[in-house]
Every structure is written in C-alpha cells, then in structure tokens.
PDB file with SEQRES, HELIX, SHEET and CRYST1 records, atoms N, CA, C and O in Angstrom:
SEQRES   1 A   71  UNK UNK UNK UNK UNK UNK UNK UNK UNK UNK UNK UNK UNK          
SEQRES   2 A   71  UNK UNK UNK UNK UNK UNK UNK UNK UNK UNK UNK UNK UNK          
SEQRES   3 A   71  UNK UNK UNK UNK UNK UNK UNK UNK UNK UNK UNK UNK UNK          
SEQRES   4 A   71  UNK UNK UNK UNK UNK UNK UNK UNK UNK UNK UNK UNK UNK          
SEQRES   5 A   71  UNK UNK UNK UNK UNK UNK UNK UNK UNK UNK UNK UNK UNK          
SEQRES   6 A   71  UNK UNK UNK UNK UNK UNK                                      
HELIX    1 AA1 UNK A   12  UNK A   24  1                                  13    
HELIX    2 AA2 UNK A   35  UNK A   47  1                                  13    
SHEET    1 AA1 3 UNK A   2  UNK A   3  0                                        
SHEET    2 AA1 3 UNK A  51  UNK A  56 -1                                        
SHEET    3 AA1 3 UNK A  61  UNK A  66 -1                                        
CRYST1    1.000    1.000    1.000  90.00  90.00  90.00 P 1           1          
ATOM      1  N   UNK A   1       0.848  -1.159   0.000  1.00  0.00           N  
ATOM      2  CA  UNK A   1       0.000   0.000   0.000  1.00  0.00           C  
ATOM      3  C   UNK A   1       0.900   1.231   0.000  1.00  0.00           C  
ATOM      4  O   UNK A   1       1.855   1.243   0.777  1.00  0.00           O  
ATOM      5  N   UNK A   2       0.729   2.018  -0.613  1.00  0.00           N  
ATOM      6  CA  UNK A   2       1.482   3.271  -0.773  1.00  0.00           C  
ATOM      7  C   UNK A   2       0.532   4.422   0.239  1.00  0.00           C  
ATOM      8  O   UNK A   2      -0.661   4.623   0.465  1.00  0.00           O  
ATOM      9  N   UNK A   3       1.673   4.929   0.609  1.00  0.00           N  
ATOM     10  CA  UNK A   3       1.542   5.876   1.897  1.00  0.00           C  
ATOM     11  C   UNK A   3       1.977   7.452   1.483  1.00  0.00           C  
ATOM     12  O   UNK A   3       3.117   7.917   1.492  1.00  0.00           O  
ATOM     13  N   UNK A   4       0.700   8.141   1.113  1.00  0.00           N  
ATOM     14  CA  UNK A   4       1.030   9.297   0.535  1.00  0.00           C  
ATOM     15  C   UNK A   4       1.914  10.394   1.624  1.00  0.00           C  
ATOM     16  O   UNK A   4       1.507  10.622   2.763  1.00  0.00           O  
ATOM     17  N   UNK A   5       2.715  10.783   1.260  1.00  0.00           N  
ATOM     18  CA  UNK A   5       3.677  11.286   2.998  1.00  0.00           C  
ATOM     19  C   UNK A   5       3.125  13.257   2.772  1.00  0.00           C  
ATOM     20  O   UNK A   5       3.535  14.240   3.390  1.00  0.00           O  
ATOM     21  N   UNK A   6       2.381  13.189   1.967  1.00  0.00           N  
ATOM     22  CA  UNK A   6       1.496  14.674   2.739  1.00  0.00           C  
ATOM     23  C   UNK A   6       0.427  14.029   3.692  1.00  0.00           C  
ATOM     24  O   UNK A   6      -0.542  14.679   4.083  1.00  0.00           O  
ATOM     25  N   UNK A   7       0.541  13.348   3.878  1.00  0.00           N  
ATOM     26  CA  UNK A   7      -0.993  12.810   5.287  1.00  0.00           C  
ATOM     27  C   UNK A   7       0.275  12.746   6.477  1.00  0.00           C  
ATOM     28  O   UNK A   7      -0.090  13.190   7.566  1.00  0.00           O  
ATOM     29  N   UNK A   8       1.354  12.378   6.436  1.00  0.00           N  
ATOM     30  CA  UNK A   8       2.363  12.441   7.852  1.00  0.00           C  
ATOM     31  C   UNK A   8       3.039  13.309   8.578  1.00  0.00           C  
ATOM     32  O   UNK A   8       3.878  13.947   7.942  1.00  0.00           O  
ATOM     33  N   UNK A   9       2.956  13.521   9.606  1.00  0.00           N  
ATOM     34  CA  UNK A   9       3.649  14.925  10.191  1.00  0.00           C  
ATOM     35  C   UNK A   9       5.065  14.353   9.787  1.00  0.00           C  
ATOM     36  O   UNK A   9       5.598  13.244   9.767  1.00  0.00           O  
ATOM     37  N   UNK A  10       5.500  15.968   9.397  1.00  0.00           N  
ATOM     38  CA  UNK A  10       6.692  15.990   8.580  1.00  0.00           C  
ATOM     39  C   UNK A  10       7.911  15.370  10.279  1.00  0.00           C  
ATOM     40  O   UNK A  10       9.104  15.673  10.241  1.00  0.00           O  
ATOM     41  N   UNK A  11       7.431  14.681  11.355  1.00  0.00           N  
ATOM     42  CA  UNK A  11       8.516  14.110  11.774  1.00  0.00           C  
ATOM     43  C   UNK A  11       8.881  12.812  11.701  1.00  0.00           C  
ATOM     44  O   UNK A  11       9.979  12.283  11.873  1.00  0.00           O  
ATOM     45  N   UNK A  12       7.375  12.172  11.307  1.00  0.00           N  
ATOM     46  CA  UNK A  12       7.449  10.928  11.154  1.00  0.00           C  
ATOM     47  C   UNK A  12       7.763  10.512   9.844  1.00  0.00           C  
ATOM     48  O   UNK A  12       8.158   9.389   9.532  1.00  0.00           O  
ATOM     49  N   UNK A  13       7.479  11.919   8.738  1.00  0.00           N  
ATOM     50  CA  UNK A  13       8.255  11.658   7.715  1.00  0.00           C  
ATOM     51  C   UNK A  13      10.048  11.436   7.756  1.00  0.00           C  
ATOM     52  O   UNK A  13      10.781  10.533   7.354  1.00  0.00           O  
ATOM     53  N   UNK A  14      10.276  12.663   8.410  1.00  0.00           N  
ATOM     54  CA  UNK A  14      12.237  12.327   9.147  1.00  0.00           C  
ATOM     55  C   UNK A  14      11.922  10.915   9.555  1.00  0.00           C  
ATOM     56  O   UNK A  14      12.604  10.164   8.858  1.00  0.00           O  
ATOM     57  N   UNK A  15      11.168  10.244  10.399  1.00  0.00           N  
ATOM     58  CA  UNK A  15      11.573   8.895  10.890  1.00  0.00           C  
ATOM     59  C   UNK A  15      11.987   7.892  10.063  1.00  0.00           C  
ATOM     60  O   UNK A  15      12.996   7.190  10.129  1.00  0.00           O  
ATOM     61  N   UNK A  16      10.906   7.909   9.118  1.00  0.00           N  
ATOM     62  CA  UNK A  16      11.048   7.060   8.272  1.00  0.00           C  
ATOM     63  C   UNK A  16      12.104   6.776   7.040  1.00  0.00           C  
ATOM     64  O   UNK A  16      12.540   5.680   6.687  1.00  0.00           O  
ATOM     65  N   UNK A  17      12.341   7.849   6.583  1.00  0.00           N  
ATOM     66  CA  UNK A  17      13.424   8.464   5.823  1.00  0.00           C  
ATOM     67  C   UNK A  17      15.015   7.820   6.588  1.00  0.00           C  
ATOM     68  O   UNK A  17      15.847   7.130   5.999  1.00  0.00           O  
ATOM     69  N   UNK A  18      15.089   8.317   8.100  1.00  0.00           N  
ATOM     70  CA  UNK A  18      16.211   7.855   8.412  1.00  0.00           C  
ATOM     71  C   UNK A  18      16.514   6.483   9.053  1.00  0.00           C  
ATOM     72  O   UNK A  18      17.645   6.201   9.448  1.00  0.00           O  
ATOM     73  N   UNK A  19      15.367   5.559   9.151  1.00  0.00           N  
ATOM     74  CA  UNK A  19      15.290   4.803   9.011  1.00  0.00           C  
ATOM     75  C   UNK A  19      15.663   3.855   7.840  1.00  0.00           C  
ATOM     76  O   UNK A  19      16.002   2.698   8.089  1.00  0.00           O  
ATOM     77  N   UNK A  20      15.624   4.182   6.949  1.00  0.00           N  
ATOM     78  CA  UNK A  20      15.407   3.558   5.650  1.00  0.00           C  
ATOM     79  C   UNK A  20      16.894   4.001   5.359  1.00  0.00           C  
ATOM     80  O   UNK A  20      17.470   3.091   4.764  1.00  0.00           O  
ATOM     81  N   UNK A  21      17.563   4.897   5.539  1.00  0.00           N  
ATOM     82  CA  UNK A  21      19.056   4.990   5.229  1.00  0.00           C  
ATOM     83  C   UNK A  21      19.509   4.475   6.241  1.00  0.00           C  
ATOM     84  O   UNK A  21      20.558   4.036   5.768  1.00  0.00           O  
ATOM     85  N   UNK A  22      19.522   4.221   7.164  1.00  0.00           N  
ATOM     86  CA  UNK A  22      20.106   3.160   8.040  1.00  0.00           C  
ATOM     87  C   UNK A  22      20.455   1.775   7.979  1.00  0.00           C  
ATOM     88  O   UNK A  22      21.409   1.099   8.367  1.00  0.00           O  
ATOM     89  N   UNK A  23      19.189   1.527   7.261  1.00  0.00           N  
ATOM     90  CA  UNK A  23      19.015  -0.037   6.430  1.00  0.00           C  
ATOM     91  C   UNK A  23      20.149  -0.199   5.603  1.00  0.00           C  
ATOM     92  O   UNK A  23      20.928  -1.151   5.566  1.00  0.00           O  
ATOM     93  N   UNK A  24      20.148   0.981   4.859  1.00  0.00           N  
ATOM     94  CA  UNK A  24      20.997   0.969   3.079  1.00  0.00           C  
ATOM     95  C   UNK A  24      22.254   0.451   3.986  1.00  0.00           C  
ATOM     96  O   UNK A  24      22.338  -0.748   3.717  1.00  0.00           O  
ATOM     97  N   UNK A  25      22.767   0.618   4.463  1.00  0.00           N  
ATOM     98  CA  UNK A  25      24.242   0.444   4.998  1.00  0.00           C  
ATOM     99  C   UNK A  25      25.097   1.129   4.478  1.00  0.00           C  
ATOM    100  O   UNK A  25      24.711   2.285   4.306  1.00  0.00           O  
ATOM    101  N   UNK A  26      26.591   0.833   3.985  1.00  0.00           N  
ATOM    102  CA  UNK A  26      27.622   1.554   3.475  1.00  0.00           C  
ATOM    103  C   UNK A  26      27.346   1.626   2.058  1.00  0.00           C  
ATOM    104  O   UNK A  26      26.909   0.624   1.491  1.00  0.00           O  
ATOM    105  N   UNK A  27      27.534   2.608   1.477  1.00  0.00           N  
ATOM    106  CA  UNK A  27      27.157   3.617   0.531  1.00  0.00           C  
ATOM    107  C   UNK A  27      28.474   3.741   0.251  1.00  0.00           C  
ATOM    108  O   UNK A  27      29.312   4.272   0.979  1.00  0.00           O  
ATOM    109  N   UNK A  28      28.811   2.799  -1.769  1.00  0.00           N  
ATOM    110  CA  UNK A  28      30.345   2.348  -2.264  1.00  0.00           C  
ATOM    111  C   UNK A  28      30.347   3.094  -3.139  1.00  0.00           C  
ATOM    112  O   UNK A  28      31.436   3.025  -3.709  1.00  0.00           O  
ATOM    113  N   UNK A  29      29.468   4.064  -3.747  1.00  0.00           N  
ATOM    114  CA  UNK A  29      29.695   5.069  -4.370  1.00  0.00           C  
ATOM    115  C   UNK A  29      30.361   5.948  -5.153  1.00  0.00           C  
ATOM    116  O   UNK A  29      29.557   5.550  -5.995  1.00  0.00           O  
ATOM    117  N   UNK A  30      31.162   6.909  -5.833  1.00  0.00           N  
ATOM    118  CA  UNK A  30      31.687   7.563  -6.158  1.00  0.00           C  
ATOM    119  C   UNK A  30      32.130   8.724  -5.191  1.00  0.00           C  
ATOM    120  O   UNK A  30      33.300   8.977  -4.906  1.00  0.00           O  
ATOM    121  N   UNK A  31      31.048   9.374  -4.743  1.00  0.00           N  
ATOM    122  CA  UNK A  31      31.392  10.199  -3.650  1.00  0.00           C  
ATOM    123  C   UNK A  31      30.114   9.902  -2.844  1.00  0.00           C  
ATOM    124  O   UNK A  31      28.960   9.774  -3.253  1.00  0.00           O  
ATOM    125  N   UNK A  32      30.749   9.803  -1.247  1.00  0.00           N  
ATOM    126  CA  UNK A  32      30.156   9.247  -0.234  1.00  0.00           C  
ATOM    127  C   UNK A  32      29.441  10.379   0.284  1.00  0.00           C  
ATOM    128  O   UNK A  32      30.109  11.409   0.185  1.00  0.00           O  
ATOM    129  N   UNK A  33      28.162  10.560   0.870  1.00  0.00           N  
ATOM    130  CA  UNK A  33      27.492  11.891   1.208  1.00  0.00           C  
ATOM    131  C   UNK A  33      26.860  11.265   2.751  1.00  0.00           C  
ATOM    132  O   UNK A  33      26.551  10.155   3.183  1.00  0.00           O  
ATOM    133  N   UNK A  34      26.874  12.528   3.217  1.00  0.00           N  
ATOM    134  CA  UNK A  34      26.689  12.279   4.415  1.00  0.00           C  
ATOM    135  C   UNK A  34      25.503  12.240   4.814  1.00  0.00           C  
ATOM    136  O   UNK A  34      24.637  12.815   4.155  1.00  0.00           O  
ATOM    137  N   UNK A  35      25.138  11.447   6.163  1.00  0.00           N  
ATOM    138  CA  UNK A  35      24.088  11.337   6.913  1.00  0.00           C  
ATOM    139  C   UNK A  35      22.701  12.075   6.339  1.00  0.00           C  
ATOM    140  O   UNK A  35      21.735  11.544   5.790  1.00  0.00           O  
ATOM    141  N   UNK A  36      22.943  13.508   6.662  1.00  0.00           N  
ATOM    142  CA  UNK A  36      21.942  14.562   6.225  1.00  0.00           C  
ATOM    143  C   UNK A  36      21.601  14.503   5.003  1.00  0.00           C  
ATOM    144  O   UNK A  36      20.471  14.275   4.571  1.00  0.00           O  
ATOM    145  N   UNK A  37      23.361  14.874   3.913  1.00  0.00           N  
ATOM    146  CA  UNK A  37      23.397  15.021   2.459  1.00  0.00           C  
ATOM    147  C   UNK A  37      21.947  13.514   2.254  1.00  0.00           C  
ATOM    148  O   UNK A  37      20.756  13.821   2.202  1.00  0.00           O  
ATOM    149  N   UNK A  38      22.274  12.495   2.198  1.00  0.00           N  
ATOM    150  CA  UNK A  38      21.174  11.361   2.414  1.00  0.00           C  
ATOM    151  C   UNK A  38      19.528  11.797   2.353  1.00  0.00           C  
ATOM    152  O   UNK A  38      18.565  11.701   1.592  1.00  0.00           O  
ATOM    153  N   UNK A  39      19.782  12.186   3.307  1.00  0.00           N  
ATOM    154  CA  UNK A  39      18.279  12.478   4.347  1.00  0.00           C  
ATOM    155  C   UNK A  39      17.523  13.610   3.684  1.00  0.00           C  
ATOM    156  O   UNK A  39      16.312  13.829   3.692  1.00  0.00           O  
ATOM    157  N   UNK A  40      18.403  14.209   3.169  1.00  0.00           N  
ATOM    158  CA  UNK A  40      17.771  15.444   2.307  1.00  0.00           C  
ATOM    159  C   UNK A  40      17.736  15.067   0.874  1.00  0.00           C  
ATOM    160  O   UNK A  40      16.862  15.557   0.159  1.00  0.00           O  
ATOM    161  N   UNK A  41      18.416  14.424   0.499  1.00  0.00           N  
ATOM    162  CA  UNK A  41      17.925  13.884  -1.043  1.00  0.00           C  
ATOM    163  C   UNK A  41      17.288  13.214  -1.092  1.00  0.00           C  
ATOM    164  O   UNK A  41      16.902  13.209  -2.260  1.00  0.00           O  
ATOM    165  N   UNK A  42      16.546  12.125  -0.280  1.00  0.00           N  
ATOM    166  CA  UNK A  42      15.358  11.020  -0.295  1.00  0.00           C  
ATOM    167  C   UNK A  42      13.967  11.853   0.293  1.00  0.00           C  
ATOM    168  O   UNK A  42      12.864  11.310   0.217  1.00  0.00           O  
ATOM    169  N   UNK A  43      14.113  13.062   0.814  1.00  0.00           N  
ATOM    170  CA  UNK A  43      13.102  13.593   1.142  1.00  0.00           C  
ATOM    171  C   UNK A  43      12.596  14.585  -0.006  1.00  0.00           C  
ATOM    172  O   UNK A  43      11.389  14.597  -0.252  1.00  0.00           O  
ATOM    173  N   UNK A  44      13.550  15.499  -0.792  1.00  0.00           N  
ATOM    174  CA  UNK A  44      13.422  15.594  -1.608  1.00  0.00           C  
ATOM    175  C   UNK A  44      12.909  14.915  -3.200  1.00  0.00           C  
ATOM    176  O   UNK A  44      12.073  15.480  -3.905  1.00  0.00           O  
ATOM    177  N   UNK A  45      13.595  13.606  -3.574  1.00  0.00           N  
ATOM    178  CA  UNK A  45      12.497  12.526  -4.394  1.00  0.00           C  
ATOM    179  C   UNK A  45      11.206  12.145  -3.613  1.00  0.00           C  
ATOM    180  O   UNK A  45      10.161  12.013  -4.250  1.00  0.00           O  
ATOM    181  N   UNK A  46      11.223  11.970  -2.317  1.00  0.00           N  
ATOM    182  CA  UNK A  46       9.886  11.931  -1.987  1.00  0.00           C  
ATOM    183  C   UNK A  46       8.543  13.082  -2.616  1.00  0.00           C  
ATOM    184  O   UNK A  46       7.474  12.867  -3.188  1.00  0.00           O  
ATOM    185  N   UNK A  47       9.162  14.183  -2.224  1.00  0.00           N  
ATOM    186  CA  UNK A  47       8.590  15.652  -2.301  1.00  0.00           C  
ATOM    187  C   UNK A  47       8.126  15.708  -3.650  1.00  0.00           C  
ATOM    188  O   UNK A  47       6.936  15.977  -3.811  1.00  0.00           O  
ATOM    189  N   UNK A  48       9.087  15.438  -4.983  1.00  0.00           N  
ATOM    190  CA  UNK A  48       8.833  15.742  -6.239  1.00  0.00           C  
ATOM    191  C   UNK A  48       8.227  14.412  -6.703  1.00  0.00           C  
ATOM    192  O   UNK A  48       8.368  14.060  -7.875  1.00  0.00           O  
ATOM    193  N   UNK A  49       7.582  13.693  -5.851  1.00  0.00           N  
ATOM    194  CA  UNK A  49       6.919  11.966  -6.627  1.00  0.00           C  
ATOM    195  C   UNK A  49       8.137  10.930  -7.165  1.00  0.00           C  
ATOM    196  O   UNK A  49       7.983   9.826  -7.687  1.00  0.00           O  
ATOM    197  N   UNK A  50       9.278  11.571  -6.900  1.00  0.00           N  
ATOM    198  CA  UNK A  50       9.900  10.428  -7.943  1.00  0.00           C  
ATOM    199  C   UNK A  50      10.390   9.270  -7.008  1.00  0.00           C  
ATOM    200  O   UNK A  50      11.313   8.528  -7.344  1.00  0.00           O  
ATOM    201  N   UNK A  51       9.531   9.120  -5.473  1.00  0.00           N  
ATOM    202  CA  UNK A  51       9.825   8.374  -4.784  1.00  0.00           C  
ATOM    203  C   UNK A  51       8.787   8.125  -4.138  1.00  0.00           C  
ATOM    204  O   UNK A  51       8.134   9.165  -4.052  1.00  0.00           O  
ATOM    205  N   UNK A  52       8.212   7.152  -3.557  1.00  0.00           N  
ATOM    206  CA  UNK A  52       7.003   6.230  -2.678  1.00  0.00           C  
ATOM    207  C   UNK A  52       7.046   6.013  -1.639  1.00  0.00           C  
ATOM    208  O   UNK A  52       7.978   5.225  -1.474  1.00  0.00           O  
ATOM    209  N   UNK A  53       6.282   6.377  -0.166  1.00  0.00           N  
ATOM    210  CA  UNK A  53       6.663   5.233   0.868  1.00  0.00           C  
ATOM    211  C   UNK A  53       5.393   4.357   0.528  1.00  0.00           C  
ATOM    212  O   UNK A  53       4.254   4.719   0.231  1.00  0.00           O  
ATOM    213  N   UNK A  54       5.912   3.145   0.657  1.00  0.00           N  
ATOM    214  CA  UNK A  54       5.390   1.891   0.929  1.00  0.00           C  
ATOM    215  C   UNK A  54       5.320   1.160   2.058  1.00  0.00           C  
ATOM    216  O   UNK A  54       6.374   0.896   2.636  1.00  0.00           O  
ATOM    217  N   UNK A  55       4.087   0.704   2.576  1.00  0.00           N  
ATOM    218  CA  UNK A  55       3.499  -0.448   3.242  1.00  0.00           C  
ATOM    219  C   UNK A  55       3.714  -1.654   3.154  1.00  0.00           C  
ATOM    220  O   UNK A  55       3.195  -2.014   2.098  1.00  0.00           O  
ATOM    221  N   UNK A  56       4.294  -2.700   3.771  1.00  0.00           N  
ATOM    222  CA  UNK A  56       3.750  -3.905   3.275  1.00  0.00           C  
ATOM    223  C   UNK A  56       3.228  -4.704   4.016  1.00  0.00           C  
ATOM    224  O   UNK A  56       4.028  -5.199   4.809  1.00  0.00           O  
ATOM    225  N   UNK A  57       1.870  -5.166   4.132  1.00  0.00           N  
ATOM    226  CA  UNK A  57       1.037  -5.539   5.173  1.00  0.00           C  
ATOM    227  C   UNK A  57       1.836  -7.287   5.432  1.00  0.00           C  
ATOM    228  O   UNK A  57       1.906  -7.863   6.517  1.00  0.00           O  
ATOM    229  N   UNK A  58       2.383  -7.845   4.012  1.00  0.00           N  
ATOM    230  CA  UNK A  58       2.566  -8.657   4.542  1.00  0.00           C  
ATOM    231  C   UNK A  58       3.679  -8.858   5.522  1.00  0.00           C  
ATOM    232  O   UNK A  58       3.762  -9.678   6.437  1.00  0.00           O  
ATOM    233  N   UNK A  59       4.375  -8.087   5.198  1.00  0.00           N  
ATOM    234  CA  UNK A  59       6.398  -8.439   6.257  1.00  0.00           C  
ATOM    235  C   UNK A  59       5.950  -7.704   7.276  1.00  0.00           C  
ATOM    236  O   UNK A  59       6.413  -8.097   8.346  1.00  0.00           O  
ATOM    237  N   UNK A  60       5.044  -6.553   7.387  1.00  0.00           N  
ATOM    238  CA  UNK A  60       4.870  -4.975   8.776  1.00  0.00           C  
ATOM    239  C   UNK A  60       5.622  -4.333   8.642  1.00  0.00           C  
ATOM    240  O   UNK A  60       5.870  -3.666   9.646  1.00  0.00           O  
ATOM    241  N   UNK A  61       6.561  -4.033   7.319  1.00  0.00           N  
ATOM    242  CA  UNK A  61       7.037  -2.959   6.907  1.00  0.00           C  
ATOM    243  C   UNK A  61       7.040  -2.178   6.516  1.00  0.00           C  
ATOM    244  O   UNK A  61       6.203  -2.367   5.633  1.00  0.00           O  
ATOM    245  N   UNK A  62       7.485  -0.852   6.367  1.00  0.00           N  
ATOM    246  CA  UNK A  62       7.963   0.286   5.573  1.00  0.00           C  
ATOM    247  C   UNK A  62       9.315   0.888   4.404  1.00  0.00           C  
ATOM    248  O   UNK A  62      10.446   1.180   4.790  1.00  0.00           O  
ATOM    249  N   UNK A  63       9.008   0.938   3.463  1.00  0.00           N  
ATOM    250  CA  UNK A  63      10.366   1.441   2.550  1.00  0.00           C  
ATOM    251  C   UNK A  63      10.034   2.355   1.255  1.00  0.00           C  
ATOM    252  O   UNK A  63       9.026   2.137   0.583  1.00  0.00           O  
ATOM    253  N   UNK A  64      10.647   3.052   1.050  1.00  0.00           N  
ATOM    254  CA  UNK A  64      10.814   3.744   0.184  1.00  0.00           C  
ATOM    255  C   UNK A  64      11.297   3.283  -1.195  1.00  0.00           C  
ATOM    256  O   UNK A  64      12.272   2.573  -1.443  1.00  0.00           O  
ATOM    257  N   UNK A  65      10.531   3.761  -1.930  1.00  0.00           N  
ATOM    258  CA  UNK A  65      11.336   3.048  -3.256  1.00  0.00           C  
ATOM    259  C   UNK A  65      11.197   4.172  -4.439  1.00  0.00           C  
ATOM    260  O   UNK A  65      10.641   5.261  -4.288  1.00  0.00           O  
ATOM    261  N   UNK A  66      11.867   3.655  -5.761  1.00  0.00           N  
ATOM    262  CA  UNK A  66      11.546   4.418  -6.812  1.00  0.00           C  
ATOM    263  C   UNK A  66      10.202   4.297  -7.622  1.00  0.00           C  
ATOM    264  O   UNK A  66       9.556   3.267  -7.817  1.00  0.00           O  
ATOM    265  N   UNK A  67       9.917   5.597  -8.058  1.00  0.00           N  
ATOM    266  CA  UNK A  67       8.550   5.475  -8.022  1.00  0.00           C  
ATOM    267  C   UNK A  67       8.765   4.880  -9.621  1.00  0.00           C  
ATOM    268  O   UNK A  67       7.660   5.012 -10.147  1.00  0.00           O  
ATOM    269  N   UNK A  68       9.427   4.464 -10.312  1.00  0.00           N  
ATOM    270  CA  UNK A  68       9.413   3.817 -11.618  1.00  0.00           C  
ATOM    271  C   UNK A  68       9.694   2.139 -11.505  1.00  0.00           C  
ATOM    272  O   UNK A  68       9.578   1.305 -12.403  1.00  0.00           O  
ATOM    273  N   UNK A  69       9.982   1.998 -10.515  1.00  0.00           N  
ATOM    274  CA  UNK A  69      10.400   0.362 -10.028  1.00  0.00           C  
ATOM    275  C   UNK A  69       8.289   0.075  -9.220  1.00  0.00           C  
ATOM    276  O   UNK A  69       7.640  -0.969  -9.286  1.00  0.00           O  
ATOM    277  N   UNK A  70       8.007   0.923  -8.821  1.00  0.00           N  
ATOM    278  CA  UNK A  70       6.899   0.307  -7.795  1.00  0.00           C  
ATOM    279  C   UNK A  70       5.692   0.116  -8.899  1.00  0.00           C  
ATOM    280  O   UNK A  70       5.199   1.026  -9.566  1.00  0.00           O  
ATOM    281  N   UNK A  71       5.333  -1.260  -8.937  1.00  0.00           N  
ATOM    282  CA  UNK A  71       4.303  -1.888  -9.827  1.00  0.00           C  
ATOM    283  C   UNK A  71       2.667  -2.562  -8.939  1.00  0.00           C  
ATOM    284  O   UNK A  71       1.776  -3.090  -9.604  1.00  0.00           O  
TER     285      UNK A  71                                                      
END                                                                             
C-alpha cells in the first residue's frame, strides 16, 4: 500500500526516511554523502513523486522506493 507522505507529520516523515538509510548500509559510491546530504535527497524525491513510501502488510514494513520500479 502506498503511503502518501502529505498525510504524515513531517517528523514521522524524518523517521522514516532515516530509518530507511540506516538499512541501506555503506554507501560504495563515487562520492560518499553524508548522513543529512542522504536524508535530504530522499526527502526531496519523496517531495517531487519520484519516490514512494510503501506499506507492506505482509512483512509490517515500511520502505521507500523508486517510483518507476513500484508496480
């Protein structure tokens, strides 16, 4: 189920967000960005649609994904 994140107070939007980069782990990259740098670019694709939070009733999870991958 997709979780439109204008219905969430923008802290539980931060929760989730830094949650979900926490998961990612180490980040092998080209250039490594920090914590925030992170946190502010996934909130940002959130912001402009080109990113989803997702539900999944079956696991009781939450994740973010690309909104061109989510079918």
């Amino acid at each position: 189920m997709i979780i439109p994140w204008q219905s969430l107070p923008e802290d539980t939007l931060e929760n989730i967000v830094e949650s979900v980069i926490l998961r990612e782990g180490t980040d092998y990259g080209c250039h490594e960005l920090t914590f925030e740098q992170k946190k502010q670019n996934l909130l940002s694709q959130i912001r402009q649609g080109k990113a989803i939070i997702e539900w999944s009733e079956l696991h009781e999870s939450i994740d973010i994904r690309n909104k061109m991958e989510f079918k």
